[in-house]
N, CA, C and O atoms as CSV, one atom per row, in Angstrom:
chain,resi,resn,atom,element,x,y,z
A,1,UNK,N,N,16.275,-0.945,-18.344
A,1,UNK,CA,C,15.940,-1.949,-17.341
A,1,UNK,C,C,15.542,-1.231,-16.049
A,1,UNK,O,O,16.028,-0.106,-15.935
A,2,UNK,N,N,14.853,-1.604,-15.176
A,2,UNK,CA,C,13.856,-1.076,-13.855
A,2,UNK,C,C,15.125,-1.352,-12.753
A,2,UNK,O,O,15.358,-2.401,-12.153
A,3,UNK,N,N,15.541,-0.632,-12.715
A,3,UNK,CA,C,16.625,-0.772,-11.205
A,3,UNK,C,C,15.750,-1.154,-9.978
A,3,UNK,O,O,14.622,-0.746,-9.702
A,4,UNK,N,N,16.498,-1.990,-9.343
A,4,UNK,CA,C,15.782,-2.307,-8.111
A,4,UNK,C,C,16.593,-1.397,-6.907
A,4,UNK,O,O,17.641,-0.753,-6.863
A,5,UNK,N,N,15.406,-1.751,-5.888
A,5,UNK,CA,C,15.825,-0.275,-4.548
A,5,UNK,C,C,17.122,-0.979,-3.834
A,5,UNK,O,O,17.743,-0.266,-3.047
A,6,UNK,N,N,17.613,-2.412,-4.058
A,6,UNK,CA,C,18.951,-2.911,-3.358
A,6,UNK,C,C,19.926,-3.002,-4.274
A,6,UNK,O,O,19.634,-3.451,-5.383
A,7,UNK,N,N,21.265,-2.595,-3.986
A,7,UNK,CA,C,21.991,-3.013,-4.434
A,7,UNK,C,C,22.853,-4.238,-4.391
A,7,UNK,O,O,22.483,-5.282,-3.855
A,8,UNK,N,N,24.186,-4.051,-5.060
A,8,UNK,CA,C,25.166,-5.393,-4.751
A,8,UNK,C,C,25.078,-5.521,-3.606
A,8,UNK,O,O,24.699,-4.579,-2.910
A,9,UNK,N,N,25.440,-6.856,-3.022
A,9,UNK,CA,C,24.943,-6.864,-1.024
A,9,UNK,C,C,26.614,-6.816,-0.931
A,9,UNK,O,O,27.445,-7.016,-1.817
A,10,UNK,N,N,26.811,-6.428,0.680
A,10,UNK,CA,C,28.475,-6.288,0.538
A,10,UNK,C,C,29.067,-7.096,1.130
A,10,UNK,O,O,28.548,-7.403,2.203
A,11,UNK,N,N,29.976,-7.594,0.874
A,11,UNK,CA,C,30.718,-8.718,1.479
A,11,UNK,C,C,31.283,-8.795,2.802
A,11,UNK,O,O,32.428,-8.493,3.140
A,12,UNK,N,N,30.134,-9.331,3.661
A,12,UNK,CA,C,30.447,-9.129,5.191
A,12,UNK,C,C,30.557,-10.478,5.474
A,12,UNK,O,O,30.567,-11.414,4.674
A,13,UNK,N,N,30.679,-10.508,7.237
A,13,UNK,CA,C,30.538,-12.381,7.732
A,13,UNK,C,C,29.128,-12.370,7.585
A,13,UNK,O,O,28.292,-11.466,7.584
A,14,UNK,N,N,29.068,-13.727,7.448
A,14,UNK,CA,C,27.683,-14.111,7.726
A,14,UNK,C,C,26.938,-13.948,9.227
A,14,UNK,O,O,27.640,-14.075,10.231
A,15,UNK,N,N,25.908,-13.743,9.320
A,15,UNK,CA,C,25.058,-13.586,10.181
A,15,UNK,C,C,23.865,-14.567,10.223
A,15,UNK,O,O,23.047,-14.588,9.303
A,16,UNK,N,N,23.756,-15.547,11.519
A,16,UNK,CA,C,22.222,-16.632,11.595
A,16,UNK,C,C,20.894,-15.990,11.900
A,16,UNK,O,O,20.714,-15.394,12.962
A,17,UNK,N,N,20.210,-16.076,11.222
A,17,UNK,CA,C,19.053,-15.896,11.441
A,17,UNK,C,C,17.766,-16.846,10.616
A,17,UNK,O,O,17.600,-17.155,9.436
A,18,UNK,N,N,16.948,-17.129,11.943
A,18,UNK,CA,C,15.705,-17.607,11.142
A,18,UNK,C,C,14.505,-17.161,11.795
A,18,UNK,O,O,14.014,-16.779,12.857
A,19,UNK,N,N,14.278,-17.446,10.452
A,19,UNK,CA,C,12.681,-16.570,10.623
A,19,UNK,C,C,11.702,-17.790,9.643
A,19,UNK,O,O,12.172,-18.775,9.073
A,20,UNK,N,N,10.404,-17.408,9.669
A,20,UNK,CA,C,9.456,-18.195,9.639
A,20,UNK,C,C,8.608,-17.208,8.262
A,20,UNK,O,O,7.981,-16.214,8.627
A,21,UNK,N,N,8.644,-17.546,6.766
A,21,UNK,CA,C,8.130,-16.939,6.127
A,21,UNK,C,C,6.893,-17.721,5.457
A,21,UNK,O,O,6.796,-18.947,5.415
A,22,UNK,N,N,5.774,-16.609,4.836
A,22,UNK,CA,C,4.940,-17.747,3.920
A,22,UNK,C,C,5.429,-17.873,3.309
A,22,UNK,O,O,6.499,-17.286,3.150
A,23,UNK,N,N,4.744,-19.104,2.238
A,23,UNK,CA,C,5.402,-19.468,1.022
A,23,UNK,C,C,5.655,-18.315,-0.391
A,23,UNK,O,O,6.569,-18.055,-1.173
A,24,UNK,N,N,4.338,-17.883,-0.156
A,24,UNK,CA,C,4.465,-16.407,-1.639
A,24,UNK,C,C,5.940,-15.671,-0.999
A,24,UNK,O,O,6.928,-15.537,-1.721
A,25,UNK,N,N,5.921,-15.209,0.507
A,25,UNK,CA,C,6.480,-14.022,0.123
A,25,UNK,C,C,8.116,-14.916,0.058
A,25,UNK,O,O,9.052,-14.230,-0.353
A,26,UNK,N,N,8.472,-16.593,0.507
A,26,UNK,CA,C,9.925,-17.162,-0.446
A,26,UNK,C,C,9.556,-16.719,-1.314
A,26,UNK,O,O,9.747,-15.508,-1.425
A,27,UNK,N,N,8.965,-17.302,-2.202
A,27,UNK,CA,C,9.143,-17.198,-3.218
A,27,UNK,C,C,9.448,-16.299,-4.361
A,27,UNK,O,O,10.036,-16.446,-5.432
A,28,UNK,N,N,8.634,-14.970,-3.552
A,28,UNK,CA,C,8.957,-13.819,-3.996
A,28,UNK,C,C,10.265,-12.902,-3.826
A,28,UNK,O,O,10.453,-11.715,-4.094
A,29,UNK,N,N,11.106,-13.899,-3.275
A,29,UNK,CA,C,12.537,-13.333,-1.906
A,29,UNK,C,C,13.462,-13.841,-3.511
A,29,UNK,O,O,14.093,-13.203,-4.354
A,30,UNK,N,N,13.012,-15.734,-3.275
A,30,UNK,CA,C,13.912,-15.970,-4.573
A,30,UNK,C,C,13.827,-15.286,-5.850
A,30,UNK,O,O,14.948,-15.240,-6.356
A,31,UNK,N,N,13.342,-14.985,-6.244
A,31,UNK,CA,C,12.598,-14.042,-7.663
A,31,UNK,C,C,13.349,-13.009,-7.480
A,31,UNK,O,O,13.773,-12.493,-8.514
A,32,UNK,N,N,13.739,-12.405,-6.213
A,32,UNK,CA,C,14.236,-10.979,-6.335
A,32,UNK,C,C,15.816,-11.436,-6.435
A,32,UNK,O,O,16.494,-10.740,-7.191
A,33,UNK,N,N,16.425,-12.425,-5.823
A,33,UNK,CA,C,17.509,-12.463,-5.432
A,33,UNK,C,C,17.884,-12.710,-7.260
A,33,UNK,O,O,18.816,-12.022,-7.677
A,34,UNK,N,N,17.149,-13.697,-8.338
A,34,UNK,CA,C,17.605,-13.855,-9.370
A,34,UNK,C,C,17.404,-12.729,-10.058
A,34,UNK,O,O,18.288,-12.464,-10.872
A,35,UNK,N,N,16.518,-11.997,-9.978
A,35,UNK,CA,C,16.615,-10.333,-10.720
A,35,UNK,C,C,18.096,-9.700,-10.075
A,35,UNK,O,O,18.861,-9.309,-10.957
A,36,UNK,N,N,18.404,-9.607,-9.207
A,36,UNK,CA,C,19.344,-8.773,-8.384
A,36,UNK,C,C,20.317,-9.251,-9.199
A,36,UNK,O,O,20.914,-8.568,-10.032
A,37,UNK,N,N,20.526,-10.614,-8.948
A,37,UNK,CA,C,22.162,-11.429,-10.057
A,37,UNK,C,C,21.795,-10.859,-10.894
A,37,UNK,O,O,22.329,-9.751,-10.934
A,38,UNK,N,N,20.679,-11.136,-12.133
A,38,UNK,CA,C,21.543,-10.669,-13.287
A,38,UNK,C,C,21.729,-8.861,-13.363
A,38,UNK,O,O,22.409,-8.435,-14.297
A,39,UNK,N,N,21.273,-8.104,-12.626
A,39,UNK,CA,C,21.299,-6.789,-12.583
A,39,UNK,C,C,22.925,-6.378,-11.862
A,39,UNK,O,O,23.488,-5.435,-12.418
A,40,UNK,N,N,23.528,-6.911,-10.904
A,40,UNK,CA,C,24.663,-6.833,-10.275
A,40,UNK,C,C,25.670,-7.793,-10.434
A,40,UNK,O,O,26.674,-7.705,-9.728
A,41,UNK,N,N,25.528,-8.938,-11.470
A,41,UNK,CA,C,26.499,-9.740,-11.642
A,41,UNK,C,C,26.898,-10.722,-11.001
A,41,UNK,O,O,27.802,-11.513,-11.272
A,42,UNK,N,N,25.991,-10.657,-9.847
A,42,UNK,CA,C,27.085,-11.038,-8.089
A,42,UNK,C,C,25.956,-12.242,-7.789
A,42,UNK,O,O,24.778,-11.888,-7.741
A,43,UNK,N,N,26.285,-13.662,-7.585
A,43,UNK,CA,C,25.860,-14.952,-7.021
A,43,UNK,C,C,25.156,-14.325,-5.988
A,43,UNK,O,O,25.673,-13.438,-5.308
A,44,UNK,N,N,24.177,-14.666,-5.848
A,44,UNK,CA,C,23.454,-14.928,-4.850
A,44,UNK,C,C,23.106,-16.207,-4.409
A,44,UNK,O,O,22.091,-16.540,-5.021
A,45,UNK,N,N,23.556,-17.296,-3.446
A,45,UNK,CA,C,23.411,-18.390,-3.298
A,45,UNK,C,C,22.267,-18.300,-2.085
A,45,UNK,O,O,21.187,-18.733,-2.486
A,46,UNK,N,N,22.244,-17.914,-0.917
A,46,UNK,CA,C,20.816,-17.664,-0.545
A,46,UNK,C,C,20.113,-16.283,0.113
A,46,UNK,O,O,20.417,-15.558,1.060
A,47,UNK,N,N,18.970,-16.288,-0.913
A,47,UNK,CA,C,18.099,-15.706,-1.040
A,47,UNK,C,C,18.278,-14.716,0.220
A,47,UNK,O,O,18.333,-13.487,0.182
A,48,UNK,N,N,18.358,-15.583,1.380
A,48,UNK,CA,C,17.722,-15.151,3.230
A,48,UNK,C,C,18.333,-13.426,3.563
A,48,UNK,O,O,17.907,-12.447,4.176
A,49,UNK,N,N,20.157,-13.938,2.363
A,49,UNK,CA,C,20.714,-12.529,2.934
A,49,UNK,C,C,20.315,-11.495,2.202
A,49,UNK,O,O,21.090,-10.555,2.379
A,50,UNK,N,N,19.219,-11.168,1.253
A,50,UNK,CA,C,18.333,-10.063,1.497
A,50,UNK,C,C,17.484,-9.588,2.249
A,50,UNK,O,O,17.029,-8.447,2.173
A,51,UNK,N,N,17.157,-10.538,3.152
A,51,UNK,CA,C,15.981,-9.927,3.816
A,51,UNK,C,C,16.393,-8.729,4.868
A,51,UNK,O,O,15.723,-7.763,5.234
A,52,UNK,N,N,18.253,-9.283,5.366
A,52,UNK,CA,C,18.674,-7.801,6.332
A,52,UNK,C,C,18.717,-6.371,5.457
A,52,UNK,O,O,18.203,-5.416,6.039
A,53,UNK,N,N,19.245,-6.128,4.188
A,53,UNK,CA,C,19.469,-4.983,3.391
A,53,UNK,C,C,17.788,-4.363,2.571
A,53,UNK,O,O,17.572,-3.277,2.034
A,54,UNK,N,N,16.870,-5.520,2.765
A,54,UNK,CA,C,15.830,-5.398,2.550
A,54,UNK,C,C,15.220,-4.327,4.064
A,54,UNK,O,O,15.170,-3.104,3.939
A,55,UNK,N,N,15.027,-4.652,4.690
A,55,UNK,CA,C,14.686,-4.334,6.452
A,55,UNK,C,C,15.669,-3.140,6.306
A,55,UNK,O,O,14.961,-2.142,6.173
A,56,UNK,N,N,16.982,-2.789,6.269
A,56,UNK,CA,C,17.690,-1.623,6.440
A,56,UNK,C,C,17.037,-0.563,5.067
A,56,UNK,O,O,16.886,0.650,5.211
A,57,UNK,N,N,16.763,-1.187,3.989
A,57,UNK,CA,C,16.282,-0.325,3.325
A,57,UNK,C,C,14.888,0.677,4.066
A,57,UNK,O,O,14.820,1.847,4.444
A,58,UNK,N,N,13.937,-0.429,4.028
A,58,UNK,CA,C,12.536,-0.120,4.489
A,58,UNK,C,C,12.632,0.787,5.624
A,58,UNK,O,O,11.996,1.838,5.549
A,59,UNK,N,N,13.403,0.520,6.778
A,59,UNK,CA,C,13.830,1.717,7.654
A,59,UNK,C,C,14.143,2.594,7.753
A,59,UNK,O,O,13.944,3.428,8.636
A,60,UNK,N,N,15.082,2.630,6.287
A,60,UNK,CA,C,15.671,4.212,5.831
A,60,UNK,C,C,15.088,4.917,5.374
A,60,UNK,O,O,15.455,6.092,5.384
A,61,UNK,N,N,13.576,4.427,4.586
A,61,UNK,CA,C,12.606,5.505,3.784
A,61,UNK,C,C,11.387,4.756,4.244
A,61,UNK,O,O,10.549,4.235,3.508
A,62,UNK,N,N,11.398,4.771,5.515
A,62,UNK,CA,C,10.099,4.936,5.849
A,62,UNK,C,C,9.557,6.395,6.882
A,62,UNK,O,O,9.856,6.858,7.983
A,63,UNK,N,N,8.923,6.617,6.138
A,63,UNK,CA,C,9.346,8.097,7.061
A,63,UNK,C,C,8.576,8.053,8.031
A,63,UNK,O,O,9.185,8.330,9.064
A,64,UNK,N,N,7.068,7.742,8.260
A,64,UNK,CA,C,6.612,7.600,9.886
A,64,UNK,C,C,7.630,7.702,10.917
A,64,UNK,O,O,7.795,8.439,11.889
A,65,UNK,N,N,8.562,6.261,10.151
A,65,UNK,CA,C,9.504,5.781,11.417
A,65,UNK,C,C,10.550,6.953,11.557
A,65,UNK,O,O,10.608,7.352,12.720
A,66,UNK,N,N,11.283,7.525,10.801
A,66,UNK,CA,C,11.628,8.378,10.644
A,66,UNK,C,C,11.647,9.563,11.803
A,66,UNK,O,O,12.587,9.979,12.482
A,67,UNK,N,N,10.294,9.936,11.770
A,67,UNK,CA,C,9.382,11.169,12.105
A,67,UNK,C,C,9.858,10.456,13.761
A,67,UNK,O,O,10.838,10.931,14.333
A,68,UNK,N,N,9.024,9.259,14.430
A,68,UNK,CA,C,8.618,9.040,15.666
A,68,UNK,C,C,10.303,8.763,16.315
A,68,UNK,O,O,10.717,8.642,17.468
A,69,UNK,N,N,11.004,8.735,14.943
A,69,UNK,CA,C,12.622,8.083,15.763
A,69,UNK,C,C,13.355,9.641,16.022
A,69,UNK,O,O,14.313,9.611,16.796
A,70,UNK,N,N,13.138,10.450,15.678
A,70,UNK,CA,C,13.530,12.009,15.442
A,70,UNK,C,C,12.534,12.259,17.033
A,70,UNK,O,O,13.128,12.399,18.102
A,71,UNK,N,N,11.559,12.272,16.980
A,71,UNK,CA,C,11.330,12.746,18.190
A,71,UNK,C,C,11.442,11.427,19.618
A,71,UNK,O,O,10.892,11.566,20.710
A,72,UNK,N,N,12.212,10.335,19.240
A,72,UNK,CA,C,12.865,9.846,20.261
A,72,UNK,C,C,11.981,8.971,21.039
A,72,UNK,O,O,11.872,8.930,22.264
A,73,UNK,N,N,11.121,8.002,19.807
A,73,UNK,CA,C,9.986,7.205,20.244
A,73,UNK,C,C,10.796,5.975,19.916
A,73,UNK,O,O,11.370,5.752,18.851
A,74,UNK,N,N,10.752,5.134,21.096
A,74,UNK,CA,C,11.904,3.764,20.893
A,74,UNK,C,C,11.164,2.956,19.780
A,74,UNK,O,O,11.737,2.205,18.991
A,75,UNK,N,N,9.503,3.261,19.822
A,75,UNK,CA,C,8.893,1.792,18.946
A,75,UNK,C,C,8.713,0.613,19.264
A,75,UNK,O,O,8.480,-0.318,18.492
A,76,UNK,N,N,8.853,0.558,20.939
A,76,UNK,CA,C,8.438,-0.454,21.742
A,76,UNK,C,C,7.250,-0.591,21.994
A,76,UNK,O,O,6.890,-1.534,22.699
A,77,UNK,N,N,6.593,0.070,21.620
A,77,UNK,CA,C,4.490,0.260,21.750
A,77,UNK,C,C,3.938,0.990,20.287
A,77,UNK,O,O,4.597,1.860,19.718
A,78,UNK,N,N,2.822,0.562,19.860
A,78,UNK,CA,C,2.260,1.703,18.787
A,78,UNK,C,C,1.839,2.789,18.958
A,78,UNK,O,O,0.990,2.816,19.850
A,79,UNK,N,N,2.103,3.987,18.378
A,79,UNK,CA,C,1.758,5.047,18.429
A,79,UNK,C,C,0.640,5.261,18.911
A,79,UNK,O,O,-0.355,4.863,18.304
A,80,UNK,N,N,0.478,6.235,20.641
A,80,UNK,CA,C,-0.935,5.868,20.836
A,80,UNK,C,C,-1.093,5.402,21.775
A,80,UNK,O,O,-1.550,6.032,22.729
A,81,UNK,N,N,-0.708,3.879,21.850
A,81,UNK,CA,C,-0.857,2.796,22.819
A,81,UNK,C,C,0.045,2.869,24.122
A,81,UNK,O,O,0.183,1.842,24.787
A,82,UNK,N,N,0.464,3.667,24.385
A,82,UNK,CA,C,1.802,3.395,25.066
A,82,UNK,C,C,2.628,4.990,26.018
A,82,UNK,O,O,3.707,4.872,26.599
């Protein structure tokens, strides 16, 4: 089976957040959250609380960001611009 890049999510408080998504990429949020259950066992009742471990992933291996956060670029402007 194709492991996915998240794991079990960990049992913290909840946190509010909303955000404003298209419809593909729900839909594509729910799709992952039901791959994730049956791969980790673990209910996922909504979808939303991937999108933080999703975002902490993408940050951790993105290496640009990486690179510009190492030399102490806040990321308040684009590279360049600022």
């Amino acid at each position: 089976m194709t492991k996915l890049k998240l794991d079990a999510l960990p049992d913290d408080k909840p946190v509010r957040l909303t955000v404003e998504l298209p419809a593909p990429v729900h839909r594509d949020l729910v799709a992952y959250a039901k791959v994730l259950e049956r791969q980790t066992s673990q209910t996922i009742k909504d979808p939303a609380k991937l999108i933080a471990p999703m975002l902490e992933r993408l940050m951790a291996t993105d290496r640009g960001f990486a690179k510009l956060r190492r030399q102490g670029t806040s990321g308040s402007s684009p590279p360049g611009k600022g």
